[in-house]
C-alpha positions as CSV (number, residue, x, y, z in Angstrom):
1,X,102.9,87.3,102.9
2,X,101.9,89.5,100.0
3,X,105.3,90.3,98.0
4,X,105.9,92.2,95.3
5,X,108.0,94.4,93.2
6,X,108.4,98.3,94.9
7,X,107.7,101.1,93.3
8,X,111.3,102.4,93.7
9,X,112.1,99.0,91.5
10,X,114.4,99.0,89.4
11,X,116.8,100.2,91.2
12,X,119.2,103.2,89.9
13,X,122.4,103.4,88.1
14,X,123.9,104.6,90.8
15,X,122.6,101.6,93.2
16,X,123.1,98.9,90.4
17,X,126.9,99.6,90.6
18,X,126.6,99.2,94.2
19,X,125.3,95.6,93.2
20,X,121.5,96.6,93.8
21,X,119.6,94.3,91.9
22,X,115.6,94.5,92.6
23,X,113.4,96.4,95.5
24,X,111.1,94.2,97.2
25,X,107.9,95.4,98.7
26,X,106.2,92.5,101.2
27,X,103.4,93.1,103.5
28,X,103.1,90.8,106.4
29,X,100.7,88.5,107.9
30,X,99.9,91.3,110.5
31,X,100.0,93.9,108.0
32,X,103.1,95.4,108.1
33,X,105.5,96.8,105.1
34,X,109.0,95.6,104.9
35,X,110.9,97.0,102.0
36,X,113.5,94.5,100.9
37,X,116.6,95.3,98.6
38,X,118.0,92.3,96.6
39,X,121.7,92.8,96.0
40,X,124.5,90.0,94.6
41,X,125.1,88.7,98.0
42,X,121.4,88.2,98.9
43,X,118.8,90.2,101.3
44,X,118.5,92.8,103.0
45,X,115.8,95.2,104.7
46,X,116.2,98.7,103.8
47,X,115.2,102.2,105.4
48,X,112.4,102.6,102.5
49,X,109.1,103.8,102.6
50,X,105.7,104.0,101.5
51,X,106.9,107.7,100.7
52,X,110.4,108.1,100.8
53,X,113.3,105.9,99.1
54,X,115.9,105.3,101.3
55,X,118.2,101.6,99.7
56,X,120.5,101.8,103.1
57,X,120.1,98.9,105.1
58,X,118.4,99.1,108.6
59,X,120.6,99.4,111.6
60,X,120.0,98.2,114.9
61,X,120.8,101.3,116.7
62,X,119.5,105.0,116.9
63,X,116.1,105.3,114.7
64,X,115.1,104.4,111.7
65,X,112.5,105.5,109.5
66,X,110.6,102.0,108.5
67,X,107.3,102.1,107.6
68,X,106.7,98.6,109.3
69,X,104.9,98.0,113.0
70,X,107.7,97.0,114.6
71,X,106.2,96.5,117.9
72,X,106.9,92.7,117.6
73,X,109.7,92.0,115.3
74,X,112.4,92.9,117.7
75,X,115.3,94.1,117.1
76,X,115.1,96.5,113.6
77,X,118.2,95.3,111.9
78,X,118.6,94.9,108.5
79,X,118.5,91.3,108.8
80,X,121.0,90.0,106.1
81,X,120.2,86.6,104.5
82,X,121.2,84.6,101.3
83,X,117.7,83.5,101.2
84,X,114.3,86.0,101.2
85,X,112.6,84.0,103.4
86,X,115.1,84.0,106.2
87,X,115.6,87.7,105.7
88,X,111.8,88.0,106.2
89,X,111.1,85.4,109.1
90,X,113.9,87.0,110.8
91,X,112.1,90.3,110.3
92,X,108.9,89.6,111.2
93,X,106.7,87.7,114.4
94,X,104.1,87.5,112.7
95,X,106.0,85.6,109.9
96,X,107.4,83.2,112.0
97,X,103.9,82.1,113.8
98,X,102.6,81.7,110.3
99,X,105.6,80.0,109.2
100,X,105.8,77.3,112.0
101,X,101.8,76.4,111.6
102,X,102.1,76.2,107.9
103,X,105.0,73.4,108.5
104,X,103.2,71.8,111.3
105,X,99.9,71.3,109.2
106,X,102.6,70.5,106.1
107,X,103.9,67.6,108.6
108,X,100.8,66.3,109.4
109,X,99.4,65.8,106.4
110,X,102.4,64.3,105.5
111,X,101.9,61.6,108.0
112,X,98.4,61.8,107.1
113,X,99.1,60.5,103.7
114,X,101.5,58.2,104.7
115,X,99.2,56.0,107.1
116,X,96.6,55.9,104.1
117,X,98.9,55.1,101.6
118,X,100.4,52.0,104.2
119,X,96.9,50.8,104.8
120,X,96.1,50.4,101.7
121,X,99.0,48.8,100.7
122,X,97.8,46.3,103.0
123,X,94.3,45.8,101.5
């Protein structure tokens, strides 16, 4: 993931009353653009685009005008989370597949270093 402050950042007075607090551009492993708004209760993904500002969050009915490939992130919701990495792995497939390989080679090099570490212990 490639993230990084928009170019609608910082946000308005207007939307800093609201409790706006950054805008978030991140491009995805499969190359998407999600545009995330960070506000005083955590994450969300907003209607914004590479050309058009929208803050709103995204709604899971009716369309939408997200500048993402949505053809495998399911459900376009604005996908609420405390934490930006939950807001974005529930965003994005591509994420998640990323996500679960990174922790599985994470886990074996774990036990990787482990197994040294015991057998030379016993040296």
């Amino acid at each position: 993931v490639s993230l990084r402050l928009s170019g609608y950042h910082p946000p308005p007075a207007h939307r800093r009353v609201l409790g706006d607090l950054a805008y978030l551009e991140a491009t995805m492993p499969d190359g998407s653009v999600t545009f995330v708004t960070a506000f005083s209760l955590g994450f969300y993904v907003n209607r914004s685009t590479a050309s058009a500002f929208d803050p709103t969050p995204m709604i899971a009915s009716g369309n939408s005008n997200s500048n993402s490939n949505n053809s495998n992130t399911g459900a376009e919701d604005a996908c609420y989370s405390h934490s930006l990495l939950d807001c974005l792995l529930q965003r994005s497939s591509s994420l998640r597949s990323s996500w679960a390989t990174a922790l599985s080679a994470a886990r074996e090099r774990s036990d990787l270093l482990r197994e040294l570490s015991l057998s030379e212990d016993s040296l």
